[in-house]
KEKE-840430 format. One record per residue (C-alpha): residue in one letter; x, y, z. Coordinates in steps of 0.2 Angstrom, whole numbers. Example, Ala and Ser with C-alpha at 12.3 -4.5 7.8 and 13.67 -1.06 7.14 Angstrom:
KEKE-840430
aa,xx,yy,zz
a,62,-22,39
s,68,-5,36
***
This chain:
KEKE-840430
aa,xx,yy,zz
x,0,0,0
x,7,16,-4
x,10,29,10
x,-4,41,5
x,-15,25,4
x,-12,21,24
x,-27,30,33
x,-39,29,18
x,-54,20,24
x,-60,2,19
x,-76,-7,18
x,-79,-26,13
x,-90,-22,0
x,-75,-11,-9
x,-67,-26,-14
x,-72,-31,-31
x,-64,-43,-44
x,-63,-28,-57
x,-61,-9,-53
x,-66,2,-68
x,-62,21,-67
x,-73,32,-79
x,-92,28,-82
x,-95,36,-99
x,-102,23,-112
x,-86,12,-113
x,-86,11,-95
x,-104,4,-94
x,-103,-6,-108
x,-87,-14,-98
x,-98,-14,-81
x,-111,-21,-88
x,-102,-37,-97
x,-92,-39,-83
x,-107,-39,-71
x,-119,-50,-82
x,-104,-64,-82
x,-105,-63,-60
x,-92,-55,-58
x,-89,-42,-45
x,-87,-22,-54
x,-84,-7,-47
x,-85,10,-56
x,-79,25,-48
x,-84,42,-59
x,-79,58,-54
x,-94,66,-60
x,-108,69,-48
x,-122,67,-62
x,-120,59,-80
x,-118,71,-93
x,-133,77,-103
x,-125,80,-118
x,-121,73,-132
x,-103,70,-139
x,-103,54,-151
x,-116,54,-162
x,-117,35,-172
x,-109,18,-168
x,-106,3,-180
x,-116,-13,-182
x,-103,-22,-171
x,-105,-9,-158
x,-125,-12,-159
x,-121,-29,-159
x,-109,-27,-142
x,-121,-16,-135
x,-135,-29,-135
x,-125,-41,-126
x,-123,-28,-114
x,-140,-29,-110
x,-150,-14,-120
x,-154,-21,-136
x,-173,-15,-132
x,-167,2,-131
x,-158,3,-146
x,-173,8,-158
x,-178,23,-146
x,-162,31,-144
x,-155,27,-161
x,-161,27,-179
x,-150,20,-197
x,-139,34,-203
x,-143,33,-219
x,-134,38,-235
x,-118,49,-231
x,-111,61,-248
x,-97,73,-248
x,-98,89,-260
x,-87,104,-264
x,-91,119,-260
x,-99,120,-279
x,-111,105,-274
x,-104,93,-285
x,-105,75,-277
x,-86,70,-271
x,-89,53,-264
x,-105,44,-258
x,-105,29,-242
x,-119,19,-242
x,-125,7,-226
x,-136,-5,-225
x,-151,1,-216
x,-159,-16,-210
x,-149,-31,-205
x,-130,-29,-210
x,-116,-42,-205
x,-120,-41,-190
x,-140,-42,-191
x,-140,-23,-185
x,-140,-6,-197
x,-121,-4,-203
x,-121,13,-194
x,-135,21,-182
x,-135,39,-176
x,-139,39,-159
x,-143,52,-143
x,-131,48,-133
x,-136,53,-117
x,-152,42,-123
x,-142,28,-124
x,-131,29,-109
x,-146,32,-97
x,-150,14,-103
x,-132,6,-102
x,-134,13,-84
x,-154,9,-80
x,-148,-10,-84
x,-131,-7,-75
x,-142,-5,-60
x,-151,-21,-62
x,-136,-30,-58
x,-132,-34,-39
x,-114,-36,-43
x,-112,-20,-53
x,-108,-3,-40
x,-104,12,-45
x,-96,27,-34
x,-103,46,-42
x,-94,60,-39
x,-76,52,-32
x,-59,53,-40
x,-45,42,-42
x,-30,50,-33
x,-20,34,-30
x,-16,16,-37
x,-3,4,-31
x,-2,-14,-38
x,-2,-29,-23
x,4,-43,-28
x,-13,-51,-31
x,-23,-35,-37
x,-23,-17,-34
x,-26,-5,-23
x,-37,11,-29
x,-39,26,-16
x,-54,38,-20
x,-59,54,-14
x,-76,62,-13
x,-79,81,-16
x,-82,86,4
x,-64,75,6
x,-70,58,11
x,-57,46,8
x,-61,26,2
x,-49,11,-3
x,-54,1,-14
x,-48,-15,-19
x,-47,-25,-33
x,-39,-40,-45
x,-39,-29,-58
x,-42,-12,-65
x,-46,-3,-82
x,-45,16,-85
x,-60,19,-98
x,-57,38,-92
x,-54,45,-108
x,-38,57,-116
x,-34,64,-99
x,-33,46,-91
x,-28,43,-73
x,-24,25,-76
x,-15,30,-93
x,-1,41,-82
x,0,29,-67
x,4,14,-84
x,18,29,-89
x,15,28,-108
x,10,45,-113
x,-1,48,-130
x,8,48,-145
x,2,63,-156
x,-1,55,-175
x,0,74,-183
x,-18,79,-186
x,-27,92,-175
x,-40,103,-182
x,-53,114,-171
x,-70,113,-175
x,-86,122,-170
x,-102,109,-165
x,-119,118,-165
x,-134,102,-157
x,-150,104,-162
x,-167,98,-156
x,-177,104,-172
x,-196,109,-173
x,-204,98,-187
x,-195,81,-191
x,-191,84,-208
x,-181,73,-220
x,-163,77,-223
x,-156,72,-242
x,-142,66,-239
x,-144,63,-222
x,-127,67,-219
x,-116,78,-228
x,-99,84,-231
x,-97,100,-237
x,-78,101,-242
x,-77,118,-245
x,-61,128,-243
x,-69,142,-237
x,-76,133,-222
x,-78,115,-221
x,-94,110,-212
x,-103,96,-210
x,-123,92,-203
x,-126,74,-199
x,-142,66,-190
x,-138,63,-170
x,-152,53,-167
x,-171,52,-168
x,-176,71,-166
x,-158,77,-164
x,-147,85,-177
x,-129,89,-179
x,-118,105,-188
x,-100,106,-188
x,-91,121,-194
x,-71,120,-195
x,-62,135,-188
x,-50,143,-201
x,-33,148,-199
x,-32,164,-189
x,-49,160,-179
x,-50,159,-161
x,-59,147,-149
x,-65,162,-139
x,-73,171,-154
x,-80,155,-163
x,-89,145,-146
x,-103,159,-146
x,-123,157,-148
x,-120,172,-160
x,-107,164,-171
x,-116,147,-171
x,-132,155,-177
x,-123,165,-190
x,-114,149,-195
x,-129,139,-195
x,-138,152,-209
x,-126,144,-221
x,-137,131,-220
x,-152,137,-219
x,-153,134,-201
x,-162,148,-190
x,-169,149,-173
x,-188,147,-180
x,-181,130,-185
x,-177,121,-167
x,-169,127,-152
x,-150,124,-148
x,-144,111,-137
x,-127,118,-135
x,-113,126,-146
x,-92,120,-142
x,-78,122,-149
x,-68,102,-147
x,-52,98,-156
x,-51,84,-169
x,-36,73,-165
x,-27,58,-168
x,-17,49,-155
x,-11,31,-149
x,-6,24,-132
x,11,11,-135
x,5,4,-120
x,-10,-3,-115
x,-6,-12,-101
x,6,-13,-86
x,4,-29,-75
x,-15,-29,-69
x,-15,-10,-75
x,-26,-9,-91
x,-33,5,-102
x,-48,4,-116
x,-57,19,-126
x,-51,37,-127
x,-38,33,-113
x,-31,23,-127
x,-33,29,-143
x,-42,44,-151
x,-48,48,-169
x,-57,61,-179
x,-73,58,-183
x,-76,57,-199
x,-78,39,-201
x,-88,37,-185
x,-76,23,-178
x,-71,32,-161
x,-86,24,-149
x,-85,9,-158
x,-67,7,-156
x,-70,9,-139
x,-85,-3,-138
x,-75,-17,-147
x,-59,-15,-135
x,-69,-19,-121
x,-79,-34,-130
x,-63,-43,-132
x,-57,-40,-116
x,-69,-46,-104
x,-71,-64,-109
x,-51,-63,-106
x,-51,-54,-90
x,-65,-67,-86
x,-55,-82,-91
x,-39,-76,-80
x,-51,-73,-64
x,-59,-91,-64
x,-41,-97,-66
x,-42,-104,-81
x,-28,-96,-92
x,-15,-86,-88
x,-11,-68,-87
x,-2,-68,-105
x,-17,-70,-110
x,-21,-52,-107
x,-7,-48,-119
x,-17,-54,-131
x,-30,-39,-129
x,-16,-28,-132
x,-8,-34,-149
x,-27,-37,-157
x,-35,-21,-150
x,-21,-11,-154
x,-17,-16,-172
x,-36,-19,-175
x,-38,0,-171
x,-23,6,-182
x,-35,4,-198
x,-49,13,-190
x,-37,29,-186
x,-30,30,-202
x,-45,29,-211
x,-52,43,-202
x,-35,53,-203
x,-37,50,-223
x,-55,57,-224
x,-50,69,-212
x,-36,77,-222
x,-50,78,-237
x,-63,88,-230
x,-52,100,-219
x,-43,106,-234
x,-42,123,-233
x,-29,129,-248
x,-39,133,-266
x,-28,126,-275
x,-25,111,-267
x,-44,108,-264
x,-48,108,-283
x,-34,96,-287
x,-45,86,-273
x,-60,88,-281
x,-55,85,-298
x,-47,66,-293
x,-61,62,-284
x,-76,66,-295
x,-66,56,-307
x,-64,43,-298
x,-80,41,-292
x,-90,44,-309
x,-79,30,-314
x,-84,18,-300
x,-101,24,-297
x,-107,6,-294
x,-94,-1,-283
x,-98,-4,-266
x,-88,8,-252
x,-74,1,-245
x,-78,-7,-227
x,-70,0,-213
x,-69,-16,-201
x,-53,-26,-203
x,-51,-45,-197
x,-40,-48,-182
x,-21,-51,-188
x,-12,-56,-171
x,-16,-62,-154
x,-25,-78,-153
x,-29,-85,-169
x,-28,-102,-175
x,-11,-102,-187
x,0,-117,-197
x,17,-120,-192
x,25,-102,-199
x,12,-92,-188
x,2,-86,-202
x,-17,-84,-200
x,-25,-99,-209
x,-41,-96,-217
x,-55,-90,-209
x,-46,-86,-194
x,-49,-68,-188
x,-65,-65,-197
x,-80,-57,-188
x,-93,-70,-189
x,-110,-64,-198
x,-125,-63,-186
x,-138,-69,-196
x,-158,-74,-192
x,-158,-91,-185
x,-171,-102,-175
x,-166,-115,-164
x,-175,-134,-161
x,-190,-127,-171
x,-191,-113,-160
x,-193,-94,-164
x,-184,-85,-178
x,-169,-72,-169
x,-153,-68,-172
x,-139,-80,-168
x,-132,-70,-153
x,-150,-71,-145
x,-157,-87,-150
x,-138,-98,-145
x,-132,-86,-131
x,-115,-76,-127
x,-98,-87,-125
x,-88,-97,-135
x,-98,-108,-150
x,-93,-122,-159
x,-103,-120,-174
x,-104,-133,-186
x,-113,-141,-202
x,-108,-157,-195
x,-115,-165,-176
x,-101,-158,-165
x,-105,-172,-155
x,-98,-184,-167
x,-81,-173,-172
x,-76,-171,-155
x,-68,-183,-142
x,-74,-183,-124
x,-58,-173,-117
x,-63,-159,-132
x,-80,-160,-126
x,-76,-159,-109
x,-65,-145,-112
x,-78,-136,-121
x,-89,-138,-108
x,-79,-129,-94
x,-75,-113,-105
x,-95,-113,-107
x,-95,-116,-126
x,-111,-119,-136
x,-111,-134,-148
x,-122,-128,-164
x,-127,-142,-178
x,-131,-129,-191
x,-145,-134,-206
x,-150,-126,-221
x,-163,-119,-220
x,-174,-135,-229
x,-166,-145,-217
x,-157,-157,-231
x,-141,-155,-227
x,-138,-163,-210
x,-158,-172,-207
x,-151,-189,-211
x,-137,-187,-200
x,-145,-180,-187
x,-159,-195,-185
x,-146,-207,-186
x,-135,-200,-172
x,-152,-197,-161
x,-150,-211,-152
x,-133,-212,-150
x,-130,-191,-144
x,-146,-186,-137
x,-144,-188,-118
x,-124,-187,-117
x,-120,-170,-126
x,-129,-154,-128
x,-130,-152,-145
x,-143,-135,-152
x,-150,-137,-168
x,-149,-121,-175
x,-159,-119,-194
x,-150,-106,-204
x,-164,-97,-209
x,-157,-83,-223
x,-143,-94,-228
x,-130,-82,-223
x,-119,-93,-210
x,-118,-106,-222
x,-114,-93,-235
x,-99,-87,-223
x,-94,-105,-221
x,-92,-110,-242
x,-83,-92,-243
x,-70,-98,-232
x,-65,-114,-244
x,-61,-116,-261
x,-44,-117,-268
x,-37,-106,-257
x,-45,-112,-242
x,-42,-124,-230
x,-35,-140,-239
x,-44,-133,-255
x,-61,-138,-247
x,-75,-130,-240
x,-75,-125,-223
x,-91,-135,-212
x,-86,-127,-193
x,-78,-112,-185
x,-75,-110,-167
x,-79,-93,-163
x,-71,-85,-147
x,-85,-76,-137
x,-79,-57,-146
x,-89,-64,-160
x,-72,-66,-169
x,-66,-85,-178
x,-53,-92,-168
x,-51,-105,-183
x,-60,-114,-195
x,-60,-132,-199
x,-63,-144,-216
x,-66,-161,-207
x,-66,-169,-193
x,-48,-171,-190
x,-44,-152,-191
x,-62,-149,-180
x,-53,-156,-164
x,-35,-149,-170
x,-45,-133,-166
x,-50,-139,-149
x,-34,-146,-146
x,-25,-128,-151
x,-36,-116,-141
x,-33,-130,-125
x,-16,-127,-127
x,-15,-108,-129
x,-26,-106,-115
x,-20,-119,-102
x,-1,-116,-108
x,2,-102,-93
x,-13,-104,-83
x,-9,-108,-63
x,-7,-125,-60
x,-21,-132,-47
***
């Protein structure tokens, strides 16, 4: 315990398995995952209240897809609606580029994008948050010590009137954003990526609900690039860059932001103002992620522009793949290095998303003439060329951490995908999505009876990590009926086998995409072992490679865990 920590006082219910500081949306999505598995949470959160306005804007279909497992996928619809189409234009109004989403059921059986209330949505991360006995949460106290124990950590917190409280955890994760406690006390400062640009944001709440085309739009005009996006059912968003020469002071008025806002046709008769503020778009990465059982995810990590909506969402997916890790590590079951695993996926998985906003960012905040009708120029060429070609996607499969790989170390096919989420129905049950209907955790999904591919040690292992065994079927039933009756007898009563129907076709669809010649010994993939992130651990071709898969994630897990 450190010196400053000696008279803090200490209750047995300040001892939790996790200690989370900062109780924005990455935090509670964190609480709440962690809470829903049983294990003990503790959020500490400077901020007497929650905040009431909104900052992000939209979040991914994997982030919808995170955020029901985090318990508000009922809420989603109300605080959130699909984005929509998203154009750029010149300052003339000729079209630059053009991003379509999917509106309905993407991948991941969500819109590709959703523009969302944010403080709608976090009222709902923490309504569920308080549902959860194990799940505590300690307004309006800040971190002002942490020492690491041999066994946990030790986090002393103080109260606005000067109360003084130790807490006590195995472990702790700073989701306090760029200014993060647990970043400094890690000792691996930001590293500035070279783009910073101030920008003016005017939130509206308008009178009528009009419709917007494009919903969003960038105007990449020289003489002030601006943006207008939807931020969620009811709510609307204007962003005006500040020029060279302009001053924070002068620009974050209610005077400037409705003067700003006629550009647009925008005017007080048309809605009231939320608020105006001037924030700084910027790029930065943190080198380290993690010192001992010292951890950092979100903002306290990483931070991006906006201009490709992946800052949340980047947020959202660190903490996704590191609670079924950091729940693996409590029950004993691997080891700690596992946790290093979080840091090499997260933080080369989040590399794509920064540069990609970086590059979009560098097109609309171009501010020279000249260089901005060079722009403009390329890219209406470009896109009246490929006017029919889908946008590139901006998710990436995982390259490193824990993948199934051949004997050099390289990814073997399939490995690293985000699994689809299709509509599925299980044992002649109702029609949900795959996540709802087989439940969270590891799956062993598979055209084949898993039963009959694995051995009883596979099985068992299976078992204790909590794995589902899925026997996946067309959707006519043909492609597994015969073997299913024949294996009744001989399964039914010894393993726990769903029958999942694939309703749309789109798992099976996923599965014949990763074979062919390329693929896993030229042949079709029929199982994938999906790790609880919703990302492929590996896929198989038969039933040798099926418990190879087993075998491989056995090892990896059990290879440093604590012997009994």
């Amino acid at each position: 315990m450190s010196a400053s920590a000696t008279s803090d006082a200490w209750w047995p219910d300040d001892e939790a398995d996790l200690l989370v500081v900062g109780y924005g949306p990455v935090g509670q999505v964190l609480a709440n995952l962690m809470a829903l598995r049983g294990r003990r949470v503790i959020v500490v959160e400077r901020h007497a209240r929650p905040y009431t306005m909104p900052r992000a804007v939209a979040f991914d279909g994997e982030a919808a897809r995170i955020l029901a497992a985090a318990g508000v996928a009922d809420h989603l619809a109300s605080v959130g609606e699909p984005s929509g189409d998203y154009m750029w234009r010149n300052g003339a109004g000729q079209d630059l580029l053009y991003i379509g989403a999917a509106e309905e059921h993407g991948r991941n059986g969500w819109p590709e994008s959703t523009s969302m209330y944010q403080p709608g949505l976090e009222s709902a991360l923490i309504a569920r948050g308080e549902e959860l006995p194990q799940l505590t949460v300690l307004r309006g106290y800040e971190a002002v010590d942490l020492t690491e124990t041999g066994d946990g950590v030790e986090l002393a917190v103080e109260s606005r009137d000067g109360e003084r409280r130790l807490l006590r955890g195995r472990w702790i994760v700073g989701c306090d954003g760029a200014n993060s406690f647990v970043r400094r006390r890690i000792g691996s400062p930001a590293v500035d990526l070279g783009f910073h640009h101030e920008w003016l944001i005017c939130d509206m709440v308008l009178h009528d609900r009009r419709e917007f085309v494009p919903n969003n739009l960038q105007i990449c005009d020289p003489a002030r690039p601006r943006t207008q996006v939807s931020a969620g059912p009811g709510h609307r968003r204007w962003e005006f860059m500040l020029l060279p020469g302009e001053r924070k002071e002068e620009m974050d008025t209610a005077e400037t932001a409705w003067r700003l806002l006629e550009l647009c046709g925008i005017t007080p008769e048309d809605g009231v103002m939320e608020r105006h503020a001037v924030y700084a778009f910027q790029a930065s990465t943190v080198k380290e992620w993690r010192s001992g059982r010292l951890l950092i995810a979100g903002d306290a990590a990483h931070l991006m522009p906006p201009f490709a909506g992946q800052g949340m969402s980047s947020g959202f997916r660190d903490v996704a793949n590191l609670v079924w890790k950091l729940d693996l590590v409590l029950s004993g079951f691997a080891g700690e290095s596992l946790l290093d695993t979080y840091v090499e996926e997260r933080r080369a998985h989040v590399q794509h998303a920064i540069g990609m906003s970086v590059n979009l960012g560098k097109v609309i905040c171009q501010t020279d003439a000249k260089a901005a009708a060079d722009r403009d120029e390329v890219m209406i060429a470009t896109r009246e060329r490929n006017l029919a070609r889908p946008q590139q996607s901006p998710f990436q499969p995982l390259t490193k951490g824990l993948l199934n790989r051949d004997e050099k170390g390289r990814r073997r096919p399939g490995s690293g995908d985000q699994v689809p989420q299709p509509r599925v129905s299980a044992d002649g049950g109702a029609v949900g999505l795959f996540d709802e209907v087989v439940g969270q955790g590891f799956a062993f999904v598979s055209r084949d009876d898993p039963a009959e591919l694995l051995d009883a040690g596979q099985r068992e292992f299976l078992a204790r990590l909590g794995a589902r065994l899925v026997w996946l079927r067309d959707a006519d039933g043909t492609e597994t009926a015969g073997r299913r009756d024949a294996a009744a007898g001989d399964v039914r009563g010894r393993v726990d086998v769903l029958d999942v129907v694939d309703v749309e076709g789109t798992f099976t669809a996923y599965l014949d995409g990763i074979g062919g010649a390329a693929g896993i010994g030229g042949t079709r993939a029929r199982t994938v072992l999906v790790r609880p992130d919703t990302y492929v651990y590996g896929a198989a071709a038969d039933r040798a490679s099926a418990g190879l898969l087993v075998d491989g994630l056995r090892e990896r897990l059990t290879a440093s865990a604590p012997v009994a």
